[in-house]
Each structure stands twice: as structure tokens, then as C-alpha cells.
N, CA, C and O atoms as CSV, one atom per row, in Angstrom:
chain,resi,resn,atom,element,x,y,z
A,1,UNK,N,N,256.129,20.474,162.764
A,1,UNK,CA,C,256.438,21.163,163.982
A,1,UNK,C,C,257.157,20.193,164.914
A,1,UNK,O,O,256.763,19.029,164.988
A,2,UNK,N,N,258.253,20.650,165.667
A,2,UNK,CA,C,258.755,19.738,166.444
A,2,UNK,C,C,259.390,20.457,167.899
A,2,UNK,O,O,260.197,21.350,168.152
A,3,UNK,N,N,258.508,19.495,168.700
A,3,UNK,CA,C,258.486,20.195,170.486
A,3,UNK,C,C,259.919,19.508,170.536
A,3,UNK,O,O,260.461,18.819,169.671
A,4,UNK,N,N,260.527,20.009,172.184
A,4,UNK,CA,C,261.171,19.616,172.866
A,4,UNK,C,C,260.813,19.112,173.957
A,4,UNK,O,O,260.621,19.896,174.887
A,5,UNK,N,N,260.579,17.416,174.219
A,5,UNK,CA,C,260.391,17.199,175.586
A,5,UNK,C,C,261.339,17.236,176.644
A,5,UNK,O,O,261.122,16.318,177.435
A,6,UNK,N,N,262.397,18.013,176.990
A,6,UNK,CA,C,262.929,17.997,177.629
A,6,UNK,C,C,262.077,19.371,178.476
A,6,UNK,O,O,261.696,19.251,179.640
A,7,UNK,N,N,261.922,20.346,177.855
A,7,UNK,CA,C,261.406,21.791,178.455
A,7,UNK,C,C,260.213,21.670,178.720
A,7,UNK,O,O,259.634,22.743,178.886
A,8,UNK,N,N,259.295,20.294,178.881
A,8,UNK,CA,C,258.121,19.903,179.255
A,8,UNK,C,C,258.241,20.127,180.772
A,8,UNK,O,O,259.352,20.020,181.292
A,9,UNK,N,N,256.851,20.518,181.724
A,9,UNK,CA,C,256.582,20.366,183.022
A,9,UNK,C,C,255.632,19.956,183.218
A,9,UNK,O,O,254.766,20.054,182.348
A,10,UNK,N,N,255.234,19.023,184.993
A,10,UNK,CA,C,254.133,18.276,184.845
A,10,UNK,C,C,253.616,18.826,186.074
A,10,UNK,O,O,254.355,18.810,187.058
A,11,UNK,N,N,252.463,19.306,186.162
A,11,UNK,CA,C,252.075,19.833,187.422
A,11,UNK,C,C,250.307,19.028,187.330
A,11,UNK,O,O,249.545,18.720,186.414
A,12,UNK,N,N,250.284,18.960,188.651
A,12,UNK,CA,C,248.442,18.413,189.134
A,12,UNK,C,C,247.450,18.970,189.843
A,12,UNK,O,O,247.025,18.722,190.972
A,13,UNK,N,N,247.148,19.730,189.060
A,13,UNK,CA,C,246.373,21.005,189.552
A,13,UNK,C,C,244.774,19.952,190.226
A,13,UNK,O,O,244.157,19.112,189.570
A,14,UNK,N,N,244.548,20.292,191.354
A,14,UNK,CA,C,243.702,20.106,192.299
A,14,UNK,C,C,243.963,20.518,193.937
A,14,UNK,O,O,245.025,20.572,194.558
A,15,UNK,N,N,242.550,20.791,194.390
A,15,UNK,CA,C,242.582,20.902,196.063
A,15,UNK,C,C,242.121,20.012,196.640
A,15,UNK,O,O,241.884,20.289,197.816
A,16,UNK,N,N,241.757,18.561,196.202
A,16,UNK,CA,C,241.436,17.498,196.509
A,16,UNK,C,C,242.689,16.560,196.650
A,16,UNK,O,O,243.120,16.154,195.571
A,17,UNK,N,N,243.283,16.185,197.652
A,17,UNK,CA,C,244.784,15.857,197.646
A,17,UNK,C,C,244.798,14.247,197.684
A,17,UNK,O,O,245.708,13.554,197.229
A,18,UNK,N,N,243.608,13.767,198.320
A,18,UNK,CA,C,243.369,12.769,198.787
A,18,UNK,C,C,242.574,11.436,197.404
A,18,UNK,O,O,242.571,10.214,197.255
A,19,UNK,N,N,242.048,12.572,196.730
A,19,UNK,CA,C,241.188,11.785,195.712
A,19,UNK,C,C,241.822,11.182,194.111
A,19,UNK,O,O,241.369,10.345,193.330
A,20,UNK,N,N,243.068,12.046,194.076
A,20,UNK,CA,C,243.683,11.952,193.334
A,20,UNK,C,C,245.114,11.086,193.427
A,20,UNK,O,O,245.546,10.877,194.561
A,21,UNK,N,N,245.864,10.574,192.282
A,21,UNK,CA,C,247.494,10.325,192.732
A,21,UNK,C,C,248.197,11.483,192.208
A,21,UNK,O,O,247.907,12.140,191.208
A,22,UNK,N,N,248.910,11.601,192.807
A,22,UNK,CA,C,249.445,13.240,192.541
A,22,UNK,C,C,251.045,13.041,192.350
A,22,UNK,O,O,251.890,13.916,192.159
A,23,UNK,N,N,251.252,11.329,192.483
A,23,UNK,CA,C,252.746,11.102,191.962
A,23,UNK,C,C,252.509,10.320,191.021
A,23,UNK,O,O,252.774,9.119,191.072
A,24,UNK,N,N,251.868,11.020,189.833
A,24,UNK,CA,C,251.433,10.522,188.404
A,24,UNK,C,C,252.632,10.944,187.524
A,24,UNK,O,O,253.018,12.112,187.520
A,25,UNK,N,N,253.142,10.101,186.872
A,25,UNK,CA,C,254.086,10.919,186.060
A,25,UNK,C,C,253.766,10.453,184.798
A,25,UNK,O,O,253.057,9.447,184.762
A,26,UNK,N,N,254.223,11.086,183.463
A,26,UNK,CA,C,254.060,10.982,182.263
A,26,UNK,C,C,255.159,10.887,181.310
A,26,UNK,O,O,256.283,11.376,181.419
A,27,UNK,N,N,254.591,10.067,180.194
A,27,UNK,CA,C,256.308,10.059,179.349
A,27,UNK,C,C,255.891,10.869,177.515
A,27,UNK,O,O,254.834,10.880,176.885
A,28,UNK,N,N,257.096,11.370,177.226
A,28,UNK,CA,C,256.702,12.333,176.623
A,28,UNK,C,C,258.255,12.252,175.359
A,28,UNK,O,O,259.313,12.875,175.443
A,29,UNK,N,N,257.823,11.280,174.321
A,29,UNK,CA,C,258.889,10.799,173.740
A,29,UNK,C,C,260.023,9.716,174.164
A,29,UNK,O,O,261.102,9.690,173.573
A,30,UNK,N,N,259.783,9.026,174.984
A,30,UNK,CA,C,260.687,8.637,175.680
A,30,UNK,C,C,261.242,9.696,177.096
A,30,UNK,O,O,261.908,9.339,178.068
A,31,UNK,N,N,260.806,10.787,176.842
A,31,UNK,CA,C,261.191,11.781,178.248
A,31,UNK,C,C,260.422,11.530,179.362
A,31,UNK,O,O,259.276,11.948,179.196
A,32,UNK,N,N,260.583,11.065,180.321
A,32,UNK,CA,C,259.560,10.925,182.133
A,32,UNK,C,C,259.639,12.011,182.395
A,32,UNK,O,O,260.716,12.608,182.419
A,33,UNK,N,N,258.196,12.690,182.733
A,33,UNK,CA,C,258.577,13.688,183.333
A,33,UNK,C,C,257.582,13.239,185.093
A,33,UNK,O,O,256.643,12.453,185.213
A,34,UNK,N,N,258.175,13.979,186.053
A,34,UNK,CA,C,258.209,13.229,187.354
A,34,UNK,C,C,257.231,15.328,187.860
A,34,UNK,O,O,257.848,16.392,187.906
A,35,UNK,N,N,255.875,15.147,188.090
A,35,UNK,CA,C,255.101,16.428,188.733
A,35,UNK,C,C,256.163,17.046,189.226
A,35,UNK,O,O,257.124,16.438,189.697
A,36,UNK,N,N,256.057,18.495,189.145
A,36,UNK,CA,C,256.130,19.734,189.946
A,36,UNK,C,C,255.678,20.339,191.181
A,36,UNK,O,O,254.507,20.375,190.801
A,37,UNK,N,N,255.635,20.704,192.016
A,37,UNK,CA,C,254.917,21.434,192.901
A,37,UNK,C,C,253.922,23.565,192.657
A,37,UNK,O,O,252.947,24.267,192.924
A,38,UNK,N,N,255.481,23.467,191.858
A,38,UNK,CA,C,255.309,24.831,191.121
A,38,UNK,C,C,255.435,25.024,189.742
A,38,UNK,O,O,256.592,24.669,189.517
A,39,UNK,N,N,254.941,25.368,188.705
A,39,UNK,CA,C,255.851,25.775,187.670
A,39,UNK,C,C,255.111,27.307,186.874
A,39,UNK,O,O,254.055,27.839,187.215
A,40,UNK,N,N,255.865,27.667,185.971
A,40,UNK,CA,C,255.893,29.045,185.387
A,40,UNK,C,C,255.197,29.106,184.023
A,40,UNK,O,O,255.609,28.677,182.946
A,41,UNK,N,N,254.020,29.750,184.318
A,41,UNK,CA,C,253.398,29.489,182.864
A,41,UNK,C,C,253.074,31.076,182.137
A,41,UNK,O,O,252.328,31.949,182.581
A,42,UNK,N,N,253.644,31.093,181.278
A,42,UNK,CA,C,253.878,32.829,181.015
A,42,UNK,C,C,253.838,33.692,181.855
A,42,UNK,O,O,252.970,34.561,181.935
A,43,UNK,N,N,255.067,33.502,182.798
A,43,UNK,CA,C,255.337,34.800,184.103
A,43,UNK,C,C,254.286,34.576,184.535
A,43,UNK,O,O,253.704,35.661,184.554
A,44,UNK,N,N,253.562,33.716,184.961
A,44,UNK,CA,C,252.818,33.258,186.060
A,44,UNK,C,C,253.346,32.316,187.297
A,44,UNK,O,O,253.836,31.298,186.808
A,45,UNK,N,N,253.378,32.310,187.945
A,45,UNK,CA,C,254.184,31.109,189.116
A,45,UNK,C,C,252.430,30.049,189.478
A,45,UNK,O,O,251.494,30.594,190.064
A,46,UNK,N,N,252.390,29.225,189.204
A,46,UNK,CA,C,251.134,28.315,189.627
A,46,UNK,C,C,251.689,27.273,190.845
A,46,UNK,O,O,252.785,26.717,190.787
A,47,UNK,N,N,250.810,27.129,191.858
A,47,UNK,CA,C,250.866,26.157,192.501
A,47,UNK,C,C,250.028,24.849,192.500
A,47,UNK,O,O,248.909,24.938,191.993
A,48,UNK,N,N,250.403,23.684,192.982
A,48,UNK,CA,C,248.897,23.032,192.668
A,48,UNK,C,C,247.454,22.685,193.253
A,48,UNK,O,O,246.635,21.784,193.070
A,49,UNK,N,N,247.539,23.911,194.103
A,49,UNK,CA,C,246.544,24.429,194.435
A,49,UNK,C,C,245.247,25.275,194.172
A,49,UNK,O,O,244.042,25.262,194.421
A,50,UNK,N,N,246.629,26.351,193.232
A,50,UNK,CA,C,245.869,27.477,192.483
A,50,UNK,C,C,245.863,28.846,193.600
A,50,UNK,O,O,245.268,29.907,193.409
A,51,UNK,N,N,246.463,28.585,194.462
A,51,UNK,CA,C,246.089,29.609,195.605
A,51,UNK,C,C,247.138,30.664,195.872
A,51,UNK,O,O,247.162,31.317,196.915
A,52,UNK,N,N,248.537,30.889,194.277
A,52,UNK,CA,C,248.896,31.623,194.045
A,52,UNK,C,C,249.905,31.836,195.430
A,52,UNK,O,O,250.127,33.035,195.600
A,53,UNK,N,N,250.401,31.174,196.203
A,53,UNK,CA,C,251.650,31.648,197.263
A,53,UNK,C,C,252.692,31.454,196.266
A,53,UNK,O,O,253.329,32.496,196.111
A,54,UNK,N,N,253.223,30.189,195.299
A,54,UNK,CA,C,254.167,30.267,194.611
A,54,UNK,C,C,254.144,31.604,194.057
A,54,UNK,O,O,255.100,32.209,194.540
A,55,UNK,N,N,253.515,32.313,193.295
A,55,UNK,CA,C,253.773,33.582,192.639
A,55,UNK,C,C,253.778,34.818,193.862
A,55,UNK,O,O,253.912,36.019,193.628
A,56,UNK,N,N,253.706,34.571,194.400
A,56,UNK,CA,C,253.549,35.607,195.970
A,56,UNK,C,C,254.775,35.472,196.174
A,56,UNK,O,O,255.505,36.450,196.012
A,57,UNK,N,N,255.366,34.097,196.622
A,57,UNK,CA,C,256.777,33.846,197.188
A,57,UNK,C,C,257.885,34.316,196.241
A,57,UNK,O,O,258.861,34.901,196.710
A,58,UNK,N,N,257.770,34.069,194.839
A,58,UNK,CA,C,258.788,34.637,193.920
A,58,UNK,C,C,258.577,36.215,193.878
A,58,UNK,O,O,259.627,36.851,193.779
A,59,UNK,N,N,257.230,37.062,193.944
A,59,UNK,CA,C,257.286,38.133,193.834
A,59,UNK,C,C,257.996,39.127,195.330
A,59,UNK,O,O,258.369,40.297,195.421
A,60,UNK,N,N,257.946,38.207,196.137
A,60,UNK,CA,C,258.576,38.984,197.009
A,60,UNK,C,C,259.879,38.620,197.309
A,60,UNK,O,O,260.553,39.319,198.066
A,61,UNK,N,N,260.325,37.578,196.791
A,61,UNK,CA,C,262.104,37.306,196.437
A,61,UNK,C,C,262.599,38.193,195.299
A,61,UNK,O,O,263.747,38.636,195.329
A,62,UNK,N,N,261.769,38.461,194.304
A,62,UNK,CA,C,262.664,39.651,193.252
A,62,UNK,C,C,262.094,40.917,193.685
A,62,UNK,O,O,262.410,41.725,192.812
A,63,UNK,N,N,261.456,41.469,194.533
A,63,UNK,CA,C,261.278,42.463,195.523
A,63,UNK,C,C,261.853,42.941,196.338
A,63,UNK,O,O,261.899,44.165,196.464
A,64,UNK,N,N,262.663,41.829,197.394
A,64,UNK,CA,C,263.632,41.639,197.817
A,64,UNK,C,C,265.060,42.108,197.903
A,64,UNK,O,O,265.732,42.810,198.659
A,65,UNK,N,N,265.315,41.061,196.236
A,65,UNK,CA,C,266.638,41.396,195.547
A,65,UNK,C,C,266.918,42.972,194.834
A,65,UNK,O,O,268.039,43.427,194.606
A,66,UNK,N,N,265.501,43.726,194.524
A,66,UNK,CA,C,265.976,44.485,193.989
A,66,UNK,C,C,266.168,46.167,195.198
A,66,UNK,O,O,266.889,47.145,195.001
A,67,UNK,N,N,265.045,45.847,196.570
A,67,UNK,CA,C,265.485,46.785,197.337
A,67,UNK,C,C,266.771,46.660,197.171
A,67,UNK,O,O,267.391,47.551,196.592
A,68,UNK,N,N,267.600,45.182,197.798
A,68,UNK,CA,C,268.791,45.101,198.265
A,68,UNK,C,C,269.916,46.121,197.203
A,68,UNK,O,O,270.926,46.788,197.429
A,69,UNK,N,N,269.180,45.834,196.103
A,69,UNK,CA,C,270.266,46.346,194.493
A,69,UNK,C,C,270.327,48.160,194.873
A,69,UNK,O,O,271.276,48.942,194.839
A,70,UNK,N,N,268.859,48.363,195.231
A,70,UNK,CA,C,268.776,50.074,195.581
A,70,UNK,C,C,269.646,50.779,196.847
A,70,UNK,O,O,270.113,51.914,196.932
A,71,UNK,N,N,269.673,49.657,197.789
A,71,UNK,CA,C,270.445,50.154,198.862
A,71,UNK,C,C,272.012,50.247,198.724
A,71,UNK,O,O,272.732,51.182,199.071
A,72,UNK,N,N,272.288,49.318,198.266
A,72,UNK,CA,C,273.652,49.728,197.952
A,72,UNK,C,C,273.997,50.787,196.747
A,72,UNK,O,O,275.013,51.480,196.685
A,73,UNK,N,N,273.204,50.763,196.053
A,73,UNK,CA,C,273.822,52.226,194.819
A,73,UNK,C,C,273.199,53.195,195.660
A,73,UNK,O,O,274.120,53.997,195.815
A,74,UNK,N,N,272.626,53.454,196.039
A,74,UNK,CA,C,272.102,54.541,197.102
A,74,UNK,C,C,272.531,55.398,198.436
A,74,UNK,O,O,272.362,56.481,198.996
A,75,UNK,N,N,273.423,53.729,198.577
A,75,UNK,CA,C,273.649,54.081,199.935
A,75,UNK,C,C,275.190,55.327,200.248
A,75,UNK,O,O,276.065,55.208,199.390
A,76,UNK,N,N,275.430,56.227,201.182
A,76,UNK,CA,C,276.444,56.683,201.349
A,76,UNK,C,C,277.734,56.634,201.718
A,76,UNK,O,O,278.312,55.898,202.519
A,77,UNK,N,N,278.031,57.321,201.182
A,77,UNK,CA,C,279.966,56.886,201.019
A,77,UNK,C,C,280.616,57.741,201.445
A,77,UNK,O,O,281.844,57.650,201.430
């Protein structure tokens, strides 16, 4: 079996901000990968909090985009 470390992400899941280093990075074949704040884990948006605004914030940006898509085919001419 053979991964790609390039499509690797590094996120540090805790609410303890202070107890931890949270500019931990990891190497992964020779690849650094340098933490996330957010990343996407099967159409999930995670923060490293866990307190779910990243997936809030994307769900209401493609919410957004797609009123905008309705108003204009909708709109009158």
C-alpha cells in the first residue's frame, strides 16, 4: 500500500491551549507538515477545538452561494 504525504493534514485537537505546543509539526516521509487550524475529515469541517464553527462557517458560505445561484435564475427579466 502506498500513501501520499503530500495530502496529509495536521491538526491539534484540544481546549487546553496553554498546556500543550500547538506549533508541533510532523514529518511524514520527508514531507513537514506545519498544524492546521481547520481541516475536512469526510465532509466534516473540524476545528481544534471541536466546537464545530469551522463547519458552521463553511455551511453557511455554501448556503450563501447557493441562495445567490437561486436569485439570479429566478430573478425577473
Amino acid at each position: 500500500m502506498k500513501f501520499a504525504p503530500a495530502k496529509y493534514e495536521l491538526i491539534h485537537v484540544t481546549r487546553s491551549r496553554t498546556k500543550f505546543n500547538l506549533e508541533a509539526s510532523a514529518n511524514f516521509e520527508g514531507t513537514k507538515k506545519q498544524p492546521t487550524t481547520e481541516v475536512r475529515v469526510l465532509g466534516v469541517w473540524l476545528d481544534t477545538k471541536l466546537r464545530w464553527t469551522a463547519h458552521t462557517r463553511k455551511a453557511i458560505q455554501k448556503g450563501t452561494t447557493q441562495i445567490g445561484a437561486l436569485n439570479r435564475i429566478s430573478a425577473s427579466t
